[in-house]
Every structure is written in C-alpha cells, then in structure tokens.
C-alpha positions in Angstrom: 64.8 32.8 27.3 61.9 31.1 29.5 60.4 34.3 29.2 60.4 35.3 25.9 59.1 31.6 24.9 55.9 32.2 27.7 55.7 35.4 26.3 55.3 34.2 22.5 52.8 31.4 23.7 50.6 33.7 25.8 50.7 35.7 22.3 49.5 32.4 20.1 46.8 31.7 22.5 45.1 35.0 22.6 45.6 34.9 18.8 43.7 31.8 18.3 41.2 33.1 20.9 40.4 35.8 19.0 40.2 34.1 15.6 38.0 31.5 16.8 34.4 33.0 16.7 35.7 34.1 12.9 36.4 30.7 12.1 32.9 29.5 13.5 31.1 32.5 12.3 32.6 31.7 8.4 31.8 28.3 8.7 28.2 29.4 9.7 27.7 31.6 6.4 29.5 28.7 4.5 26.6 25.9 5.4 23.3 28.5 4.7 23.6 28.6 1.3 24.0 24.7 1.3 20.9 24.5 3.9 18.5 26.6 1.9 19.3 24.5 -1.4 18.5 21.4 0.4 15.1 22.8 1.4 14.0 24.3 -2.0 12.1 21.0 -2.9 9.3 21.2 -5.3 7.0 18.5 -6.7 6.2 18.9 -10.3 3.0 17.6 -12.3 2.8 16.1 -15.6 -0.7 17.1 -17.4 -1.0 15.4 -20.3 -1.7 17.5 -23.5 0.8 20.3 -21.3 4.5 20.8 -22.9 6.1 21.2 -19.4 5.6 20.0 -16.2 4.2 22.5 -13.5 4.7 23.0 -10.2 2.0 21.2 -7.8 0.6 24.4 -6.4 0.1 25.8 -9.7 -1.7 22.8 -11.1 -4.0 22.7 -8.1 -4.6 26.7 -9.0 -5.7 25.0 -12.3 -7.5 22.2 -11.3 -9.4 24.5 -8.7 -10.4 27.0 -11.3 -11.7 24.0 -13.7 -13.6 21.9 -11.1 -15.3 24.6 -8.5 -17.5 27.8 -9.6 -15.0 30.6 -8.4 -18.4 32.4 -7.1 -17.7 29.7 -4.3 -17.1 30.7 -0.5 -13.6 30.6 0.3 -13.4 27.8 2.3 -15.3 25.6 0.0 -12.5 26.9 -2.4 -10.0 25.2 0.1 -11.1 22.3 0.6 -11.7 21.5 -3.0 -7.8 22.4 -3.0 -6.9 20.3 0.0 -9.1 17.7 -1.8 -7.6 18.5 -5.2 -4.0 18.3 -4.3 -4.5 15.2 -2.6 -6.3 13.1 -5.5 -2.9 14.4 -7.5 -0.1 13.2 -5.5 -2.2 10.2 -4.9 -2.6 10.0 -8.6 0.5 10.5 -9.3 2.4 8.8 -7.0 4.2 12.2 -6.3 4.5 13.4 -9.8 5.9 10.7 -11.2 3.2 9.6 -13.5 1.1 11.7 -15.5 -2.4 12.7 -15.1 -5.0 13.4 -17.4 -6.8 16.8 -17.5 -10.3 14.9 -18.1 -13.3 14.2 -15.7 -12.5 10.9 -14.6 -9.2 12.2 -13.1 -9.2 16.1 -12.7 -10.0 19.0 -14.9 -7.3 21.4 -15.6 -7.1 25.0 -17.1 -4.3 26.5 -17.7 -3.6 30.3 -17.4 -4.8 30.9 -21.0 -8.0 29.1 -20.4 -8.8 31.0 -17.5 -8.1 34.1 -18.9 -10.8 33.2 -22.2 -13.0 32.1 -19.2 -13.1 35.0 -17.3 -11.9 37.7 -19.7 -12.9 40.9 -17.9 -13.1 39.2 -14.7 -10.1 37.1 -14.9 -7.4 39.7 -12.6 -10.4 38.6 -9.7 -10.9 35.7 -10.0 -7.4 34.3 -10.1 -6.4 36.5 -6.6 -9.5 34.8 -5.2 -8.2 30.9 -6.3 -4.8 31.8 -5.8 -5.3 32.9 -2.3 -7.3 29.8 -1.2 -4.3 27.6 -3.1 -1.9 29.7 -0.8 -3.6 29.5 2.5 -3.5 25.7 2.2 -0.5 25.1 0.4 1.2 21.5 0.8 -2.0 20.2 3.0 -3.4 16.3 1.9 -5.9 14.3 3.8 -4.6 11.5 5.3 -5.8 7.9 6.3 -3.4 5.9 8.7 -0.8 8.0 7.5 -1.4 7.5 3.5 -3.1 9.5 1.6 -6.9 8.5 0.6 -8.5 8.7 -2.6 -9.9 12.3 -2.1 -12.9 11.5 -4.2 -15.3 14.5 -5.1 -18.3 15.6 -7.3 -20.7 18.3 -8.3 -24.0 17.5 -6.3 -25.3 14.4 -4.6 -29.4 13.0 -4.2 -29.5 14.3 -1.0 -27.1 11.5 0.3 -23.5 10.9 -1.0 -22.3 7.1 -2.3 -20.2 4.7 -0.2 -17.5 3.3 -2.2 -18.8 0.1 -1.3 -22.3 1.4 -3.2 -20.2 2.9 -6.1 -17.2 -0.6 -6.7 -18.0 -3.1 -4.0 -15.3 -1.8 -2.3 -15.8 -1.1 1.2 -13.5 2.1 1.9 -13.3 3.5 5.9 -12.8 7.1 5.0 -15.9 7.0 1.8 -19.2 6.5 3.9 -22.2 7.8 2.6 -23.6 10.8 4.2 -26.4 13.0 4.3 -25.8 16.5 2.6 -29.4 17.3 1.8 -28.6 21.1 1.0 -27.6 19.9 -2.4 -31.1 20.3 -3.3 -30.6 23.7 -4.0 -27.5 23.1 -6.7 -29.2 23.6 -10.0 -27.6 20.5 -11.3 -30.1 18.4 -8.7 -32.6 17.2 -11.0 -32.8 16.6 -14.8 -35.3 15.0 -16.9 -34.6 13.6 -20.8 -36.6 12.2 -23.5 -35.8 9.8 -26.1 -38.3 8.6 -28.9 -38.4 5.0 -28.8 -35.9 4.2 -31.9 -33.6 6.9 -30.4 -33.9 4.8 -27.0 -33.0 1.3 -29.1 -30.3 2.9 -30.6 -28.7 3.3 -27.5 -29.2 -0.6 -26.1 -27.8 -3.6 -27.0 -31.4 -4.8 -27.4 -34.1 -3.9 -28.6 -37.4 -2.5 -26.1 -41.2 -2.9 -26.9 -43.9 -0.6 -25.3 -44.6 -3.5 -23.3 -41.3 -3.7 -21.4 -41.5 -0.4 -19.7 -44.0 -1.7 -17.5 -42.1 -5.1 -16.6 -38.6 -4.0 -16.2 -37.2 -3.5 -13.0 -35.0 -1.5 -10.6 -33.1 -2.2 -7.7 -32.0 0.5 -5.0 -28.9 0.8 -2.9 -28.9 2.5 0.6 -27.7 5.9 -0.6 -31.0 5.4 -3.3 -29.2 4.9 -6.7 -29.9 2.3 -8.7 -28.0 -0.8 -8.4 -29.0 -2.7 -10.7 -31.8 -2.8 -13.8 -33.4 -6.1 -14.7 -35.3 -6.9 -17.9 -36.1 -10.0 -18.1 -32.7 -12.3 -18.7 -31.1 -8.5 -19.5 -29.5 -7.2 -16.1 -27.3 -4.1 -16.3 -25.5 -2.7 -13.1 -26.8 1.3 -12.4 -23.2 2.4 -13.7 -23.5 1.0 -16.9 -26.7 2.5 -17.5 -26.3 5.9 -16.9 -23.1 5.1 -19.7 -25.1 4.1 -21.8 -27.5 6.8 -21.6 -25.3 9.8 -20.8 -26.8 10.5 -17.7 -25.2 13.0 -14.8 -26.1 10.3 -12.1 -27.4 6.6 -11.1 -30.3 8.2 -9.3 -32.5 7.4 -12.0 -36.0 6.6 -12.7 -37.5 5.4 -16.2 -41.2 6.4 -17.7 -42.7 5.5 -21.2 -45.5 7.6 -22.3 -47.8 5.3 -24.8 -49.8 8.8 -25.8 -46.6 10.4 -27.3 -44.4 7.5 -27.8 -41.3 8.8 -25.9 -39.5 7.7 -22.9 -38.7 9.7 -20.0 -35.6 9.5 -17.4 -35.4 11.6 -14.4 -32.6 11.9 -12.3 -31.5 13.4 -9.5 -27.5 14.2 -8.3 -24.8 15.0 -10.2 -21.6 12.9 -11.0 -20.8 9.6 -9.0 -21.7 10.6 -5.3 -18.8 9.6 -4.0 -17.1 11.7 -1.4 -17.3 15.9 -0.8 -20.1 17.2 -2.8 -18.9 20.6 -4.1 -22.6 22.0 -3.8 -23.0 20.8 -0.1 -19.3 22.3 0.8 -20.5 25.4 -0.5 -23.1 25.6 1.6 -21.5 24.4 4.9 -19.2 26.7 4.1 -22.0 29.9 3.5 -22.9 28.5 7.3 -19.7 29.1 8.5 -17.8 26.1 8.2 -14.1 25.9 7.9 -12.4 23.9 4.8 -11.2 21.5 8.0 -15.0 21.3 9.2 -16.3 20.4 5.7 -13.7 18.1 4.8 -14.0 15.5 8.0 -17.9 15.7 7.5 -17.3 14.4 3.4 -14.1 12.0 4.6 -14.3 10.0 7.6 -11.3 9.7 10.1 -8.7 11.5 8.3 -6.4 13.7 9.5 -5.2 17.2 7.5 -1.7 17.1 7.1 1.3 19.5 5.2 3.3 17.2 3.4 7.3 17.6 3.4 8.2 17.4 -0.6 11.8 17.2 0.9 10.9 13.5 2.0 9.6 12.9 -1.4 
C-alpha cells in the first residue's frame, strides 16, 4: 500500500514538473499583448481650422514643410523639427490645447497643401521632410528638465535677439548670438517707400517734413531699435514695425524732400529670437549636425526623446 501511494506521488510531482514551464510559458504570451498596448502611446495635436486631431509626428511633417525651404540641408531640416516639435508640446501643453496654424505660433500644411505646393515635386520633397521627422522623432530641447520656448525665425541682422531685447524678459537659454552668415539669406535687407499721406495714414499722428530730421532712435545690443522718440510721441521698435508691416525692428527711417517720399530700410527677418533658419542652413552646408546647430541657437539645453507614455 506504501508503495503504490509513493509510487502515485512520484507520478504527481513529475507531472507538475513537466507542466510547469507551460504554465510560465502561457502566462508569458498572456502579458505581451497587454505590454505592447501599454506602450502604443501617441500624442495627438489639435490645429485649428483642421477637422481631426493628428498625430504629433505628422504635424511636425507639416509644420516643417510650412516653416523651412525643403531645398534645406538635412540637418537644418532636423533641427527645425527638434525645434518645431518642441514649441508644440510646449504650446500645447502636450496636445491638450489647440494651436493655431498662423505665424505667431507655427505654420502648418497639411498633405493637400503640400501636394498644390510641390505638385510635380511633391513624392520628393515629402521623403526628404519625412525622413528628417523620422530620424528625430520624439526629441525636445530641454532646460532644467522642462522644455523651453524653442523660439525661431527666417534670418537675423547678423546677430539674433535676447528675449530680454525682444519682452524684457531675461531668458537663460535665448541669448543673443552672432550668426553673421545670414547675410546671404535673400530676406536680409528690404527697403520700402511710402508717400507722405500714405505714411500718415499709417500713424496715430500726423508727420511734417520737418520731423524726419528731429525724430529719434534708440538701439539695443543685438542693434534693433528699441525704441522711436518724436518729440512727446515714443513708440517701442515692436510697435513700429506693426504699424508699418515691416519683416524686422532693424530699421532705419529717410525722408526725401526732392520726391516727397519716405524710405525705411531694414535688415533681418522676423523677430530674431532664437535659431535663425538661414544661419542653420548654413552651419549645417559646413557640416554641422542638427545637435551642433541647435546648442549654438539655445544655450544650455539638453536634446532629449520624450516618453509620451508618461504624458
């Protein structure tokens, strides 16, 4: 009887030997599925004007093709998508406000627009975005762990603007640096005229010929105009390039008695603050990397990928 009781035991231990790697093993396949769900996180955008929201990487594919000439380097391409992608979540807070698809936040166009764009070109053009979206994909820049306010803008004087020079607002990471290869972005220099009523029409007072040679202006360190004095009258540089449309606050004013018209030259273009997209593209035609070009335009961050899990 002791026996045949040893002998079924020795029997149900073997048994449960054997069926205990199955047991793990099934357990194992049970929890992938469950793993892999967990880790399919994805941050959506809301554009406004845009019926659905759209995945962050494909917005930044948009806002990439809308902001940067695709005839760009690569790696100007990338850091204007590092940059890009940054100023969104930021923006954002994570894709839980909107954005607007405008110039004082960040231009975006949409598959259709960048196939009217390109047309014949557009099969091209998209690989060459795409591919710069891809090989950065999920990387923000990062200032004591938050990210900054990835400021950007077509082409500078020949130095960029501190936020302190653009708000009053002294920012660590927005200095203003020298990026003198911007000379050679065709948006550098402008010049406009306006007939003197035209000019008056755009004022909240009215000029004589004589004020052109008593008005005054008043340079920052990055040379844009801080401020414009006329007599009592005193506009900051900001509200005067509003007022006149102009594409910076690198400005100088003429009047020409002979003709009658007045003259405004400028030089930059956009606000100055942080990476110029002309003078990534040319770091980046010397053979700087998206990293390189981005800790030259923002000081003391840090490149990070972002974990949309956590988010």
């Amino acid at each position: 009887m002791k026996k045949w009781i040893m002998s079924i035991a020795v029997i149900c231990l073997i048994g449960a030997l054997y069926m205990l790697p199955v047991a793990l093993s099934e357990r194992k396949v049970d929890n992938s599925p469950q793993l892999k769900t967990e880790q399919a996180c994805e941050i959506y955008i809301e554009v406004e004007g845009q019926k659905e929201k759209i995945p962050l990487e494909t917005y930044i594919t948009g806002v990439v093709a809308a902001e940067m000439p695709v005839s760009f380097k690569k790696e100007a391409l990338k850091a204007q998508a590092i940059a890009a992608r940054t100023y969104a979540l930021k923006t954002t807070n994570y894709g839980k406000e909107t954005i607007a698809p405008t110039v004082a936040r960040q231009v975006f166009y949409d598959e259709d627009q960048r196939k009217a764009n390109w047309t014949s070109n557009f099969p091209g053009n998209e690989k060459k975005i795409v591919e710069a979206i891809t090989e950065t994909k999920g990387q923000v820049l990062l200032y004591n762990n938050e990210l900054i306010t990835a400021m950007f803008h077509s082409t500078s004087n020949g130095k960029t603007e501190s936020a302190y020079g653009y708000s009053g607002n002294d920012i660590p990471y927005l200095q203003s640096v020298a990026s003198n290869s911007d000379q050679s972005s065709p948006k550098f220099t402008a010049m406009e005229e306006w007939t003197l009523a035209e000019w008056n029409a755009l004022w909240p007072i009215k000029w004589q010929a004589a004020d052109f040679s008593r008005f005054q202006l008043f340079f920052n360190d990055s040379g844009r105009v801080e401020r414009l004095q006329l007599g009592n009258n005193v506009w900051t540089g900001r509200e005067v390039r509003t007022l006149l449309n102009l594409p910076s606050t690198d400005f100088t004013i003429s009047f020409d008695k002979n003709t009658g018209k007045v003259g405004v030259t400028t030089q930059g273009y956009g606000h100055g603050v942080g990476m110029s997209q002309y003078g990534a593209e040319a770091m980046a035609s010397e053979g700087k990397s998206a990293a390189e070009i981005l800790h030259y335009y923002y000081q003391q961050i840090e490149i990070k990928t972002i974990d949309a899990c956590l988010k």
